[in-house]
N, C-alpha and C positions, 0 to 999 in steps of 0.2 A: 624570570618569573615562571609559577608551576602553570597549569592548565587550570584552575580552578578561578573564576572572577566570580566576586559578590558582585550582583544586580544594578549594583549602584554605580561601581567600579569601570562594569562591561558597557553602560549609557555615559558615562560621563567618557571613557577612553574608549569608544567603540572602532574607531579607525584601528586602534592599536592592535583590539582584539581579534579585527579583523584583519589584520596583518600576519600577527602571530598565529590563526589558525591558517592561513594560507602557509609560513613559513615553517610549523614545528606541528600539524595538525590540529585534529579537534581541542576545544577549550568547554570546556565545563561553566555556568553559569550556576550561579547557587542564589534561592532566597532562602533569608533567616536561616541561612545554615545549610537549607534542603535544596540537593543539585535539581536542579531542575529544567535546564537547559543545555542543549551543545551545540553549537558552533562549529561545524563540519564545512571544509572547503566542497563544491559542487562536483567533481570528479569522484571523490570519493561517497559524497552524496549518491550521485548517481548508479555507483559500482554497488553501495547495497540495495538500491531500488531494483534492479537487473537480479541481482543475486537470488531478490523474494522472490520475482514474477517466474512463475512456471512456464516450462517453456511446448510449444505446441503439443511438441509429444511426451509431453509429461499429463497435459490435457486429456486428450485421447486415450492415455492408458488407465486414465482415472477410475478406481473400483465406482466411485458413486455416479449414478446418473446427471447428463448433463442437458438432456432436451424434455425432463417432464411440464417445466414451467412455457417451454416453445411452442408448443401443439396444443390447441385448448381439446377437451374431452369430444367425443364424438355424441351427437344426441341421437337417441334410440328413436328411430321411423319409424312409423305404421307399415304391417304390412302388408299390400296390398293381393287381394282376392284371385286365384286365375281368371280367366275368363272360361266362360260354360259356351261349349261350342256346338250345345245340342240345336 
């Protein structure tokens, strides 16, 4: 069978398709035609979660700022008078 189950298909044989994406990879789920689903064994799940997340130093060398929303603004104090030491 290809990689491609219709909706109906992948609930009524869902052991199957989760067999077959453990054994041959991702399977594709399609409604009315339109893919709309995949079925990714969790290893491989996991390898493109890792792949997105930037890594520390990818953080730190970031052109845009990462601490403006960290530190609320400072409020303007009055300023206070010397004292006259006459």
């Amino acid at each position: 069978m290809n990689n491609v189950w219709q909706v109906q298909d992948a609930k009524a044989r869902f052991s199957e398709l989760l067999e077959t994406s453990l054994n041959k990879g991702p399977q594709i789920v399609t409604k009315r035609g339109v893919e709309t689903a995949v079925l990714v064994p969790i290893q491989q799940w996991r390898q493109l979660e890792q792949m997105n997340r930037p890594s520390l130093k990818e953080l730190l060398l970031a052109p845009e700022a990462r601490t403006e929303n960290l530190t609320p603004p400072r409020k303007r104090q009055p300023q206070r008078r010397p004292p006259n030491f006459e």
